[in-house]
C-alpha positions in Angstrom: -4.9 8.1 31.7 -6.4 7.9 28.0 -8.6 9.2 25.9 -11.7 8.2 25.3 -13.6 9.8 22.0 -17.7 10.1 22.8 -18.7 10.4 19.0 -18.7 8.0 16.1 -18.2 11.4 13.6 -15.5 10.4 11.2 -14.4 14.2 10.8 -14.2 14.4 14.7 -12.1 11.3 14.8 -10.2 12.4 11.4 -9.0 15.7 13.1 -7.3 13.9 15.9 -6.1 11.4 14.6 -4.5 14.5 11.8 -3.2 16.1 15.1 -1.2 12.9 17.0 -3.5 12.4 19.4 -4.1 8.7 20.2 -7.8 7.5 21.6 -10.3 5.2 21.7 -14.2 5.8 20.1 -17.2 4.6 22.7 -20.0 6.7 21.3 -22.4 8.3 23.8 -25.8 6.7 22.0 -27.9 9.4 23.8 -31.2 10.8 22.4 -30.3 13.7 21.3 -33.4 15.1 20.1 -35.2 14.8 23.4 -32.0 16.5 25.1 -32.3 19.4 22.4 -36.2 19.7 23.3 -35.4 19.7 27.0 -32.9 22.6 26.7 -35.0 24.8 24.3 -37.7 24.6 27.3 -35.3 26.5 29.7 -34.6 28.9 27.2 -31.2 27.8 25.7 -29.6 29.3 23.2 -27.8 27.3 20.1 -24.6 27.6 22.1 -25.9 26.6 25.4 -27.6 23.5 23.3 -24.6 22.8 21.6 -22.6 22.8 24.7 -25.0 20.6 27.1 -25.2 18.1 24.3 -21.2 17.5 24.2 -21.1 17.6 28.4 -23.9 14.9 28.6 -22.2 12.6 25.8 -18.9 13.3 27.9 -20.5 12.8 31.2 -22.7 9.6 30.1 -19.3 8.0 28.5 -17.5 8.8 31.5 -19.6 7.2 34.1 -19.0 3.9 32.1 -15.1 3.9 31.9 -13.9 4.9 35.0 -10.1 6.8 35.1 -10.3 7.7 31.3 -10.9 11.1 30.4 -13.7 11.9 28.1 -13.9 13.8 24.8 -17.5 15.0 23.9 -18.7 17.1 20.8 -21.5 18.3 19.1 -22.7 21.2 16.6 -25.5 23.0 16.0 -27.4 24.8 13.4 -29.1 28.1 13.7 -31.1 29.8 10.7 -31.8 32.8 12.3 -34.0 31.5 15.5 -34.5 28.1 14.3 -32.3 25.1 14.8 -31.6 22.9 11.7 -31.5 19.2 12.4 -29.7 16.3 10.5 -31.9 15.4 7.4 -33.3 12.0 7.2 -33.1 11.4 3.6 -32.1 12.5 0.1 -35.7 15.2 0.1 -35.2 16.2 3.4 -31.9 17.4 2.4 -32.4 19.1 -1.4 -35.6 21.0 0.8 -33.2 22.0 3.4 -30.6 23.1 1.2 -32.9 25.2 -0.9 -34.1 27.4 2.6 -30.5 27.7 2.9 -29.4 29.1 -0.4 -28.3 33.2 -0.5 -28.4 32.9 3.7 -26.5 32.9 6.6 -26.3 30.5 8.7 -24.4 30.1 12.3 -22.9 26.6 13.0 -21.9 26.3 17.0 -19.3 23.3 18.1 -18.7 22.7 21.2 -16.4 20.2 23.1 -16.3 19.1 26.5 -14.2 16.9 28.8 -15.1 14.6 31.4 -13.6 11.9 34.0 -15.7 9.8 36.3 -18.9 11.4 35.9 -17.5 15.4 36.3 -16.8 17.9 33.7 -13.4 18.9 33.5 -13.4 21.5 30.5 -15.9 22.5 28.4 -15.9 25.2 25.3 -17.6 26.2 22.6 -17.2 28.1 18.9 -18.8 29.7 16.5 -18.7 30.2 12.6 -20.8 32.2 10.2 -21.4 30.8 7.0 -22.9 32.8 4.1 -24.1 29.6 1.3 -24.3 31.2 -2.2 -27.3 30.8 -4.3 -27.2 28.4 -6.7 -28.7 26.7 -9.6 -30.7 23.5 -9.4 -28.5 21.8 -11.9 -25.9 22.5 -8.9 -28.0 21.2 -6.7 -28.6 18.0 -7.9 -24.9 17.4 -9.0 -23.7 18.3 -5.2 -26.6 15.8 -4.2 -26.0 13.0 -6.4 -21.9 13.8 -5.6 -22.5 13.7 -1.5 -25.6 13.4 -1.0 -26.0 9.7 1.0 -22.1 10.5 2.6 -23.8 14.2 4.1 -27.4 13.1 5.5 -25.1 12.4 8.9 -24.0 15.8 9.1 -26.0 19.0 10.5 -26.4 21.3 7.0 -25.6 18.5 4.7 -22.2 19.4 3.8 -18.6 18.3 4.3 -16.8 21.8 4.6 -13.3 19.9 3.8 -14.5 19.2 0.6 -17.4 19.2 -2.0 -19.3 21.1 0.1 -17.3 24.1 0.0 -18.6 25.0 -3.6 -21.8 25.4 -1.7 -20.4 29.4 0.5 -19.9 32.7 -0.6 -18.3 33.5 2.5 -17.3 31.9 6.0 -16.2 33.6 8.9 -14.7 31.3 11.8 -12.5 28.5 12.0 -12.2 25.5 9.5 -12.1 22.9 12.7 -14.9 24.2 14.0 -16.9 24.1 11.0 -16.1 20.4 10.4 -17.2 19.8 14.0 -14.7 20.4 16.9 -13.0 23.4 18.2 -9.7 21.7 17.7 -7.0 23.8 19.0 -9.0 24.6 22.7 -9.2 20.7 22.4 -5.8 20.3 22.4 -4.9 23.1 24.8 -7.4 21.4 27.5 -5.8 17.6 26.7 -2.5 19.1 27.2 -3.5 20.8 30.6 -5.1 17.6 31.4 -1.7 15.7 30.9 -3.1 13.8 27.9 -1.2 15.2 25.9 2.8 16.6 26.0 2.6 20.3 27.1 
């Protein structure tokens, strides 16, 4: 069997590759939004969102490469009851930013495994992130710093690096902050025979 990684994130694929684990990258292509929407209507929580969207990635990538197993992953956003969704551009991100400043956020990553169309594993995690407030000079030096290279992540910022200037204080684990609850990954791959137990 091999591994098959359902996400084009470069931290996702970073983190394995970090850890020894050899795969390949088909990304899911699902519409994510419309999934998201569909969930919130029967009353899921960021979790339960976070969670269905890395099963369906896994599943959907599954059903199209028969015998491999499956890695899907996604994260999500909550700011208090609402979810925060990837900014499209430059604006979108200095507004969304601002809300955040002097608040707490929760960011949910989940991860789920998947072989001929049927979930194997599935987990998720959860961090709490407090971002500082800051000054707008800081602001538009993080922007013009990461700005472009963070509009493809959920809360505009790379935890592994610039970004961390932007927290006063982060409860949870570092892996699941970049995007993938990395150790239950590997416990799963290894129960899985992926990997050596």
């Amino acid at each position: 069997m091999s591994l098959v990684l359902a996400s084009a994130s470069a931290s996702r694929r970073q983190m394995l590759e970090a850890a020894g684990v050899r795969f390949r990258i088909s990304a899911a292509d699902l519409n994510e939004d419309a999934l998201t929407a569909g969930l919130r209507s029967q009353g899921a929580d960021a979790a339960a969102i976070a969670l269905g969207l890395a099963e369906q990635k896994a599943l959907t990538v599954s059903r199209r490469m028969p015998g491999d197993v499956v890695l899907g992953a996604d994260s999500v956003l909550a700011l208090g009851p609402e979810l925060i969704s990837k900014c499209r551009n430059l604006a979108e991100l200095r507004a969304l930013l601002r809300k955040m400043a002097g608040k707490t956020h929760q960011l949910i990553s989940a991860a789920a495994l998947a072989r001929d169309g049927r979930i194997l594993w599935s987990q998720s995690d959860m961090a709490r992130l407090t971002m500082r407030p800051f000054s707008d000079d800081f602001l538009e030096a993080y922007l013009a710093t990461d700005g472009e290279a963070v509009l493809s992540s959920v809360g505009g910022y790379h935890y592994e690096g610039h970004g961390v200037q932007l927290f006063d204080t982060v409860e949870g684990d570092a892996f699941t902050i970049r995007g993938l609850p990395l150790l239950p990954v590997l416990t799963a791959l290894r129960q899985q025979g992926i990997l050596a137990a």
